[in-house]
mmCIF file as Biopython writes it, N, C-alpha, C and O atoms, coordinates in Angstrom:
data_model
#
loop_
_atom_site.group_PDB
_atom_site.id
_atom_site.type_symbol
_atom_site.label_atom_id
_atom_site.label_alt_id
_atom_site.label_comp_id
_atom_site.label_asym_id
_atom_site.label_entity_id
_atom_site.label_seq_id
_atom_site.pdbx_PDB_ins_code
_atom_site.Cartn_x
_atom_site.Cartn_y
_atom_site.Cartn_z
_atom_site.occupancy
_atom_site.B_iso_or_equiv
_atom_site.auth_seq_id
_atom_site.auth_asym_id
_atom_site.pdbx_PDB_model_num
ATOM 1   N N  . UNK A ? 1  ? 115.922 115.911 96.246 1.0 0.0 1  A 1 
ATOM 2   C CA . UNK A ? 1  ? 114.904 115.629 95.256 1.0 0.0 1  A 1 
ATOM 3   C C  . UNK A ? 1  ? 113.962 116.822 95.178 1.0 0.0 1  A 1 
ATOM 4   O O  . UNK A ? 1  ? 113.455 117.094 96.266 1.0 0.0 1  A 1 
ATOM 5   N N  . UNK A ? 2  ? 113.639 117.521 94.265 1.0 0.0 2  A 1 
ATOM 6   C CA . UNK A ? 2  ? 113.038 118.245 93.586 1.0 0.0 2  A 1 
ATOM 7   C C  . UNK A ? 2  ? 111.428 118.453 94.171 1.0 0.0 2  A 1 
ATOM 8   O O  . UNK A ? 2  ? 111.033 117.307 94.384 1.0 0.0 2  A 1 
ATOM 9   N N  . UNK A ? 3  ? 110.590 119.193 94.440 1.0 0.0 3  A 1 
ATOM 10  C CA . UNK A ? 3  ? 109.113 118.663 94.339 1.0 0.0 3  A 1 
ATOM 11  C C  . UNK A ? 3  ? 108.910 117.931 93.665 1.0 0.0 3  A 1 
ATOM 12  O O  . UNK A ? 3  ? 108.517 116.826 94.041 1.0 0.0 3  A 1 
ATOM 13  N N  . UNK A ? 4  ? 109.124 118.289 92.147 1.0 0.0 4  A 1 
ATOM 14  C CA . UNK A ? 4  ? 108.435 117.677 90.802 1.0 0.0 4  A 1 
ATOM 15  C C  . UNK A ? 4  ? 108.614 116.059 90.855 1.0 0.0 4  A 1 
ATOM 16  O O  . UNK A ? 4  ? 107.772 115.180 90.671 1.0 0.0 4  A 1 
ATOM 17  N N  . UNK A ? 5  ? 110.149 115.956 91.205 1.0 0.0 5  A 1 
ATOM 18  C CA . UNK A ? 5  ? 110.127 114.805 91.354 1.0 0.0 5  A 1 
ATOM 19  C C  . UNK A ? 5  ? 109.702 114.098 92.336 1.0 0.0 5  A 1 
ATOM 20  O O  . UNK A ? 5  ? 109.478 113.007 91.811 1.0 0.0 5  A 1 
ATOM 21  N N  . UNK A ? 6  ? 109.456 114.022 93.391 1.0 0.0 6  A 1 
ATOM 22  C CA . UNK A ? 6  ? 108.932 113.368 94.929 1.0 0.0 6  A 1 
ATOM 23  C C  . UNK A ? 6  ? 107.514 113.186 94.620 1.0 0.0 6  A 1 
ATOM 24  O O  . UNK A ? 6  ? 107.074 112.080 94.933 1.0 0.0 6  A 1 
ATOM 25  N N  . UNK A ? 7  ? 106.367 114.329 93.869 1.0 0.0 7  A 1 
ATOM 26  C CA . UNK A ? 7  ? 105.863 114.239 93.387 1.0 0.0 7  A 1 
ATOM 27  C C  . UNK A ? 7  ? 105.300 112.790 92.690 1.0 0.0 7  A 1 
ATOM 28  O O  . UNK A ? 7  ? 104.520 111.940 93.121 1.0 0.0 7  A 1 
ATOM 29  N N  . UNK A ? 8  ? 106.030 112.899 91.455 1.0 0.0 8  A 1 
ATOM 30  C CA . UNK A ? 8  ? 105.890 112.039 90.175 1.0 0.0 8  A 1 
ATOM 31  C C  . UNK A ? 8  ? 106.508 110.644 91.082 1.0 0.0 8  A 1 
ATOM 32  O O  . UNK A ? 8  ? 106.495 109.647 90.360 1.0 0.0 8  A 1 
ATOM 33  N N  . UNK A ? 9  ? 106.928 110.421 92.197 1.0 0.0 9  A 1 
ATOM 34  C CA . UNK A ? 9  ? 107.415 109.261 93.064 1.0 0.0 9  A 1 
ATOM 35  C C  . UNK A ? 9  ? 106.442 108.366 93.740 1.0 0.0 9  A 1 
ATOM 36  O O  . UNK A ? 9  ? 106.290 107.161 93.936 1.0 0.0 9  A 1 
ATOM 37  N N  . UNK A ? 10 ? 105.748 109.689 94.055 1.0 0.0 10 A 1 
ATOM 38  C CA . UNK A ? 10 ? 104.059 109.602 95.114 1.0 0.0 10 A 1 
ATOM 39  C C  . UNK A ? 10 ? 103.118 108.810 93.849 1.0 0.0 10 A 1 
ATOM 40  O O  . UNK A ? 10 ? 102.400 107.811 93.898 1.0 0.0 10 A 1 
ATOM 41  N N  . UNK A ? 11 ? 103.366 109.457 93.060 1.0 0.0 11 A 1 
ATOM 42  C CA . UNK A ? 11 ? 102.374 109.058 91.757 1.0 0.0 11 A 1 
ATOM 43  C C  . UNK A ? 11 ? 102.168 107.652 91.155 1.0 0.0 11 A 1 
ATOM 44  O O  . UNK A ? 11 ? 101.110 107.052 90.966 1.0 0.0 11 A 1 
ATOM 45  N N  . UNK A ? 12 ? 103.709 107.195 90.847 1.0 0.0 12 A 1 
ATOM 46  C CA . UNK A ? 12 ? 104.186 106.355 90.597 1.0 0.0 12 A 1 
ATOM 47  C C  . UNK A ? 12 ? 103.947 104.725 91.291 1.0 0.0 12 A 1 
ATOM 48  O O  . UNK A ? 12 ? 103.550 103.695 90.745 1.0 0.0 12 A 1 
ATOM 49  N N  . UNK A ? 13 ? 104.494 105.067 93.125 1.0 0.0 13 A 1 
ATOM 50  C CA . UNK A ? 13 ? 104.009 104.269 94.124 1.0 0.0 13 A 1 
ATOM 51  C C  . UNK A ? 13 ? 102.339 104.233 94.216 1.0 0.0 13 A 1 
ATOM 52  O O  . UNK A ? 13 ? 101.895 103.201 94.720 1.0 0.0 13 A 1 
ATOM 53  N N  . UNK A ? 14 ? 101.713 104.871 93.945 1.0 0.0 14 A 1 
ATOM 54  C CA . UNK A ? 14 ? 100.228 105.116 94.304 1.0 0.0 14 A 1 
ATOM 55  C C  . UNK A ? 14 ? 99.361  104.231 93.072 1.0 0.0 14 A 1 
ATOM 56  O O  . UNK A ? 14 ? 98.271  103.662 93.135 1.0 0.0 14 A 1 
ATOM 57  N N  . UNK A ? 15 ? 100.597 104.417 91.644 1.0 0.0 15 A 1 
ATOM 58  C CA . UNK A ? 15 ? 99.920  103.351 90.608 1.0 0.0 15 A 1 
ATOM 59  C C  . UNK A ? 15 ? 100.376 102.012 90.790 1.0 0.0 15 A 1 
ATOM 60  O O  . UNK A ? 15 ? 99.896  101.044 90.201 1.0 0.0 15 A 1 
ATOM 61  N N  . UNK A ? 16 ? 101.635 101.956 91.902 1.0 0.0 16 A 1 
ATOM 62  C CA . UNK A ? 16 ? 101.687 100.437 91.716 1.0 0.0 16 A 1 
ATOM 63  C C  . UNK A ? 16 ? 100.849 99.601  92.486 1.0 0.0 16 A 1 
ATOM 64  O O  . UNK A ? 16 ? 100.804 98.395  92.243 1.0 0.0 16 A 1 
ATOM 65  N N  . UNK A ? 17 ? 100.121 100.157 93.470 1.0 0.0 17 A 1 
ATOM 66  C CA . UNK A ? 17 ? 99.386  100.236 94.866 1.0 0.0 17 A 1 
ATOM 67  C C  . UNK A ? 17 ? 98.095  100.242 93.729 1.0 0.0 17 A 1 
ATOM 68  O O  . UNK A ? 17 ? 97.733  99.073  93.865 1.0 0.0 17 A 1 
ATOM 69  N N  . UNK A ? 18 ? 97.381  100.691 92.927 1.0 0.0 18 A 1 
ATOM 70  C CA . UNK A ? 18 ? 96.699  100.496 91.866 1.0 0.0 18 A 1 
ATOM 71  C C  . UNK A ? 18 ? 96.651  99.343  91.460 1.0 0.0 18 A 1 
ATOM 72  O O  . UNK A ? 18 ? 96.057  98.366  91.917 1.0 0.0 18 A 1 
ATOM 73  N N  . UNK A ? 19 ? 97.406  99.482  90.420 1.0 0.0 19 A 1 
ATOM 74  C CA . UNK A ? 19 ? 97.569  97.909  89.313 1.0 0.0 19 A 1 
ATOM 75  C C  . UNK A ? 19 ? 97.676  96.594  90.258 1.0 0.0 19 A 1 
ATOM 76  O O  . UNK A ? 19 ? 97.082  95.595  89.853 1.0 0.0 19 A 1 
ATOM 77  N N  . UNK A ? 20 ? 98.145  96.538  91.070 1.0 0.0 20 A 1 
ATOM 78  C CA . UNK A ? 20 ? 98.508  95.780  91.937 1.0 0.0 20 A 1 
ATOM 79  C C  . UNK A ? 20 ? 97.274  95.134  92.546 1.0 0.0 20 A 1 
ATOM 80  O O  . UNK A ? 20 ? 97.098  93.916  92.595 1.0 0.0 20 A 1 
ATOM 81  N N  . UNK A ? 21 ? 96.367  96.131  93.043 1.0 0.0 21 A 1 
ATOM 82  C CA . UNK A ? 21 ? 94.808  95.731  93.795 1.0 0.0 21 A 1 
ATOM 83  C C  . UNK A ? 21 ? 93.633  95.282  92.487 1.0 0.0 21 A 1 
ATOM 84  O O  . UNK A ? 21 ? 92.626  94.600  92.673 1.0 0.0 21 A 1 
ATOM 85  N N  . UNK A ? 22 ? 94.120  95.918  91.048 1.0 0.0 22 A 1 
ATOM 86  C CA . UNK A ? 22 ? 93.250  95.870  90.132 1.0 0.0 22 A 1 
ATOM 87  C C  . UNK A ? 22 ? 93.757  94.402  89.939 1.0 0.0 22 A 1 
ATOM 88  O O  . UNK A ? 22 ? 92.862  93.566  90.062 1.0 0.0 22 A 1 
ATOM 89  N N  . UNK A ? 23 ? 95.144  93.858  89.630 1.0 0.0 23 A 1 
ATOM 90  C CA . UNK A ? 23 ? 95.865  92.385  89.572 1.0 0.0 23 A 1 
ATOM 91  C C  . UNK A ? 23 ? 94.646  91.404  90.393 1.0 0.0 23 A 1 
ATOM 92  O O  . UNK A ? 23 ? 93.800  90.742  89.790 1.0 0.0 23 A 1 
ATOM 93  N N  . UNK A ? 24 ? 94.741  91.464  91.479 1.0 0.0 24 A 1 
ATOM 94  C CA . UNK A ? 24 ? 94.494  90.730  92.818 1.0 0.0 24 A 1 
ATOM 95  C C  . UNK A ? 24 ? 93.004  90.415  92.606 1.0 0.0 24 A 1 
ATOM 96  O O  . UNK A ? 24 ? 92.517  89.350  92.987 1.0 0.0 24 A 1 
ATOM 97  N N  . UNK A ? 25 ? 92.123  91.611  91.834 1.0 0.0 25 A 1 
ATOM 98  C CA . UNK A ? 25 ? 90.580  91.838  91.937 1.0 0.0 25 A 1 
ATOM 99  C C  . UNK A ? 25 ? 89.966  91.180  91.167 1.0 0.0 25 A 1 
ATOM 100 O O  . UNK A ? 25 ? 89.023  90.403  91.311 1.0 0.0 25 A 1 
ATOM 101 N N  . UNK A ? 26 ? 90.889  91.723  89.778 1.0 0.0 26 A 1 
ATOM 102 C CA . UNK A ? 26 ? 90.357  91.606  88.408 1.0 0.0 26 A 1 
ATOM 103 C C  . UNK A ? 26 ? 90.847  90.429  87.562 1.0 0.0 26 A 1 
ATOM 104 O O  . UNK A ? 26 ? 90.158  89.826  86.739 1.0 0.0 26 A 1 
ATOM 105 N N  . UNK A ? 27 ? 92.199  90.162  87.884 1.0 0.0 27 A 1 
ATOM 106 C CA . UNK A ? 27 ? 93.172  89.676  86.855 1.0 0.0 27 A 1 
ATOM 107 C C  . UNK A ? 27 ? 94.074  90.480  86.429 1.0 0.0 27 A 1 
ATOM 108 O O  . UNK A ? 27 ? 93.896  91.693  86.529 1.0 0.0 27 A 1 
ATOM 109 N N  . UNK A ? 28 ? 95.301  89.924  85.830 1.0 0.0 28 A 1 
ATOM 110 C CA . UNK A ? 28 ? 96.260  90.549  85.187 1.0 0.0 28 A 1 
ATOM 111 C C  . UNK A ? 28 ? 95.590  91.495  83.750 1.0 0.0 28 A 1 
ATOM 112 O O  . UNK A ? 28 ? 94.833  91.019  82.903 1.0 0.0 28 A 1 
ATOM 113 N N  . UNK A ? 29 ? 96.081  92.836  83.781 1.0 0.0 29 A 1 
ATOM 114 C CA . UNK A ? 29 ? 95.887  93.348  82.552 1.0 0.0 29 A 1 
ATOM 115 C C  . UNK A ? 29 ? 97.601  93.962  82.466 1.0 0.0 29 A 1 
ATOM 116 O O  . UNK A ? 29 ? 98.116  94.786  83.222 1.0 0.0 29 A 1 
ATOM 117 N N  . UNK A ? 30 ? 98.433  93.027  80.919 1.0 0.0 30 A 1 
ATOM 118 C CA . UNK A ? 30 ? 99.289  94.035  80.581 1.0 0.0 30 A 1 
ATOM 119 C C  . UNK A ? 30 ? 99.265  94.823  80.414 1.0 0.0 30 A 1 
ATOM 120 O O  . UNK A ? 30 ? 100.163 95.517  80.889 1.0 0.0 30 A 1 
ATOM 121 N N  . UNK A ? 31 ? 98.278  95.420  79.631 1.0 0.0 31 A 1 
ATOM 122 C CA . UNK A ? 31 ? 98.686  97.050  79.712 1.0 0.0 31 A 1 
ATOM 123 C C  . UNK A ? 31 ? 98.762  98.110  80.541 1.0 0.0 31 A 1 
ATOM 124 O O  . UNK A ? 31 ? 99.048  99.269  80.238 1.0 0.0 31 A 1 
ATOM 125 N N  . UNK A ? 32 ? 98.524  97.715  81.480 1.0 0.0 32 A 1 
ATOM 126 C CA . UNK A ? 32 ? 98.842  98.187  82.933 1.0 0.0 32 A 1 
ATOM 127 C C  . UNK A ? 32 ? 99.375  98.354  83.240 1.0 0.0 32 A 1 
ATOM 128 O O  . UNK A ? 32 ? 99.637  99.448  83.741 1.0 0.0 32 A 1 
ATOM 129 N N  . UNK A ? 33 ? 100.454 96.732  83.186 1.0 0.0 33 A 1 
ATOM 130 C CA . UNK A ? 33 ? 101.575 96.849  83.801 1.0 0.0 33 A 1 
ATOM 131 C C  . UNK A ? 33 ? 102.489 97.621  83.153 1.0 0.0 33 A 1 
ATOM 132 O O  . UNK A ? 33 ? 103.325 98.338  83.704 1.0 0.0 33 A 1 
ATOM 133 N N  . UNK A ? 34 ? 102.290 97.438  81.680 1.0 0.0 34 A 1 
ATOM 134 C CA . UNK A ? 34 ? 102.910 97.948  80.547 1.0 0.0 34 A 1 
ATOM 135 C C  . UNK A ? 34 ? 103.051 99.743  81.034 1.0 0.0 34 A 1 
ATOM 136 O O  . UNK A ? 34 ? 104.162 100.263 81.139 1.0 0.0 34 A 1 
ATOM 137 N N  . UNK A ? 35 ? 102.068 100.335 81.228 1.0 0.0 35 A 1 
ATOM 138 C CA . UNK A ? 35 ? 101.570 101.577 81.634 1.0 0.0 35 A 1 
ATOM 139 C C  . UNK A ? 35 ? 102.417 102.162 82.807 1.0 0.0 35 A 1 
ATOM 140 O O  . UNK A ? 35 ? 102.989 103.250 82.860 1.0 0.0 35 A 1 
ATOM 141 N N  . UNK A ? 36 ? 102.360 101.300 83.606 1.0 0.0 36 A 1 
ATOM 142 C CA . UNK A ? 36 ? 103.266 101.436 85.084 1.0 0.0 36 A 1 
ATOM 143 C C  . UNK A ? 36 ? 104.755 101.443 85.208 1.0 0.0 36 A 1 
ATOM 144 O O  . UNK A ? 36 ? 105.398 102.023 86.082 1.0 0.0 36 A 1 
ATOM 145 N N  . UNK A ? 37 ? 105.294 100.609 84.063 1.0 0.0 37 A 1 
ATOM 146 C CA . UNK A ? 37 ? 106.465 100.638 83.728 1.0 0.0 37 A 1 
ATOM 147 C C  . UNK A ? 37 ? 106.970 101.533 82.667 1.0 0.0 37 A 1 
ATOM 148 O O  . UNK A ? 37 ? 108.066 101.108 82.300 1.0 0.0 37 A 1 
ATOM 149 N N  . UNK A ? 38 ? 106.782 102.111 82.318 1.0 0.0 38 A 1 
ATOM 150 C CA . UNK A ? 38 ? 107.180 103.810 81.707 1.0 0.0 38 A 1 
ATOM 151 C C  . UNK A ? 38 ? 106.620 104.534 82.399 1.0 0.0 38 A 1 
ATOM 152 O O  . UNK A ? 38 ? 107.171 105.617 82.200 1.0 0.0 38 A 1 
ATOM 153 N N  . UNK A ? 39 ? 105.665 104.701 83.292 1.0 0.0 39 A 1 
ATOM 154 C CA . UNK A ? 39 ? 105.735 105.601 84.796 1.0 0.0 39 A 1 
ATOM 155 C C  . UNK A ? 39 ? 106.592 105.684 85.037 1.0 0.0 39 A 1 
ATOM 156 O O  . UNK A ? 39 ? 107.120 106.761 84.762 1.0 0.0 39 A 1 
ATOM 157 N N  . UNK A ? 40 ? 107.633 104.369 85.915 1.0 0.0 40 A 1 
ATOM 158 C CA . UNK A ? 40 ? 108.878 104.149 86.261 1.0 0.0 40 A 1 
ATOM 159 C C  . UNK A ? 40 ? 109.623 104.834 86.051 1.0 0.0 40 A 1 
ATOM 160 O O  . UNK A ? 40 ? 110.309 105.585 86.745 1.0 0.0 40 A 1 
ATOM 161 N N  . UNK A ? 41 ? 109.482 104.432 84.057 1.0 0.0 41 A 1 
ATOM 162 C CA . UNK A ? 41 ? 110.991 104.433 83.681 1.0 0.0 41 A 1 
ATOM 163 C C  . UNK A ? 41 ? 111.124 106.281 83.811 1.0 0.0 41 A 1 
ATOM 164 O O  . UNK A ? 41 ? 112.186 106.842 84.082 1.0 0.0 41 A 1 
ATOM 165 N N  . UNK A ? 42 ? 109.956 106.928 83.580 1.0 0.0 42 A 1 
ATOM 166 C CA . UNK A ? 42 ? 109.794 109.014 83.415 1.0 0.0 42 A 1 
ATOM 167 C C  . UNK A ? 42 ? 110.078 108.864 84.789 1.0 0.0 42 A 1 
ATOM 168 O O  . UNK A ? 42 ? 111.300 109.016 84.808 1.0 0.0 42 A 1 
ATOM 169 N N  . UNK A ? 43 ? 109.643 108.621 86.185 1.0 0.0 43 A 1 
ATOM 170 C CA . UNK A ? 43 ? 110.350 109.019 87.110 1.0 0.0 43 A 1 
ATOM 171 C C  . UNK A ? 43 ? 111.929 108.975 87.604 1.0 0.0 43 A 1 
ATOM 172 O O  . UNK A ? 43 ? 112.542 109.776 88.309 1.0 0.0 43 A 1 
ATOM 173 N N  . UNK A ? 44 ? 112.414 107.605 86.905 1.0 0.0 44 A 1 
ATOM 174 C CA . UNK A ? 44 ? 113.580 107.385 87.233 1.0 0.0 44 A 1 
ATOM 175 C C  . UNK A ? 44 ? 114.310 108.591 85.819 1.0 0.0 44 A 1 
ATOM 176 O O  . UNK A ? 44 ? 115.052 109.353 86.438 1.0 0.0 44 A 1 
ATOM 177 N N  . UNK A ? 45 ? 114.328 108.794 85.022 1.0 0.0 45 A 1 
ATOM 178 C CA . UNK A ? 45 ? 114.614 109.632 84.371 1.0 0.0 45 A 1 
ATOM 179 C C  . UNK A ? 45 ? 114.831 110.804 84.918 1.0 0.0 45 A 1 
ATOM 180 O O  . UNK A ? 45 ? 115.955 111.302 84.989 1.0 0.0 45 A 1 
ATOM 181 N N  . UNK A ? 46 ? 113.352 111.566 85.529 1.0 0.0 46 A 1 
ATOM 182 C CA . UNK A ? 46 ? 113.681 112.588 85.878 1.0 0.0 46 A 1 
ATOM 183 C C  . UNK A ? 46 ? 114.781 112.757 87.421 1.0 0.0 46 A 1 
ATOM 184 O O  . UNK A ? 46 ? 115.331 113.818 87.714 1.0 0.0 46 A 1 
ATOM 185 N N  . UNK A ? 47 ? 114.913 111.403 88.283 1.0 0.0 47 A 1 
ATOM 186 C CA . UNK A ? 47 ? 115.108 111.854 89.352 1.0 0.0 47 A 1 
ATOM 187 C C  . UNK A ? 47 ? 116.818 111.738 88.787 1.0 0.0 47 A 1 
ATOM 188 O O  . UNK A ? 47 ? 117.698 112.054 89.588 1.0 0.0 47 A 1 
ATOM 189 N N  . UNK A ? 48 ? 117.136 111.353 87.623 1.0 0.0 48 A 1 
ATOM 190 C CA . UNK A ? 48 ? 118.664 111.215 87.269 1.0 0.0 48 A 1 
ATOM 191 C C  . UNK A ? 48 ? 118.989 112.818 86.629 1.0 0.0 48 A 1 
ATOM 192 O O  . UNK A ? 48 ? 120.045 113.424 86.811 1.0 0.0 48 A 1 
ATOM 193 N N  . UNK A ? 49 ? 118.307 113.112 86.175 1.0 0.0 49 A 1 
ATOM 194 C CA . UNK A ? 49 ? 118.439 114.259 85.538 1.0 0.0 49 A 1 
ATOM 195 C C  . UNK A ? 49 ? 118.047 115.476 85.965 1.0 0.0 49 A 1 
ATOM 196 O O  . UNK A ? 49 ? 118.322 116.490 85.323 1.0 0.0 49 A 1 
ATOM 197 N N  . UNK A ? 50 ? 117.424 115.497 86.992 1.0 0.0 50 A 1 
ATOM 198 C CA . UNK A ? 50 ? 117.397 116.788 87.955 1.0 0.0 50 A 1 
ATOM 199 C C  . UNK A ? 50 ? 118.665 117.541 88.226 1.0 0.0 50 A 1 
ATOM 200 O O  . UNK A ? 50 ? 119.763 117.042 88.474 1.0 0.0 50 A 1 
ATOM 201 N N  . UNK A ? 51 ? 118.345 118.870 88.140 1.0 0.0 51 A 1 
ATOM 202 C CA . UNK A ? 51 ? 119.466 120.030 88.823 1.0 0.0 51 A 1 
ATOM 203 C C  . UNK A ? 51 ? 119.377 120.123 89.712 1.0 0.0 51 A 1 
ATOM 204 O O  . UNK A ? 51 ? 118.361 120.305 90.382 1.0 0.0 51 A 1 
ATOM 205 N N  . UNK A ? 52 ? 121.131 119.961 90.203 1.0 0.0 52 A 1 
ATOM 206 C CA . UNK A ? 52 ? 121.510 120.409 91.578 1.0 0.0 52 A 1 
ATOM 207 C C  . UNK A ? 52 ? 121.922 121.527 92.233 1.0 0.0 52 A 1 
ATOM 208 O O  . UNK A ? 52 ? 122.144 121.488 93.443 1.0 0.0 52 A 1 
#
């Protein structure tokens, strides 16, 4: 795995660790989750499409 990508992994885990405590605090906000899940989906993207 790439920096860029391990990176954008750290990032990713760190927003779900986010939304997750904001869930618990605040209440559910979709767009959050909404937000967090195309995080996802650009990390899993890039970690498929990285050069080897």
């Amino acid at each position: 795995m790439s920096g860029s990508t391990r990176t954008m992994g750290m990032l990713t885990a760190g927003a779900l660790v986010a939304v997750t405590a904001y869930t618990v605090a605040l209440g559910s906000n979709g767009w959050l989750w909404f937000g967090w899940v195309i995080l996802g989906l650009i990390t899993i993207g890039m970690a498929a499409t990285r050069e080897t």
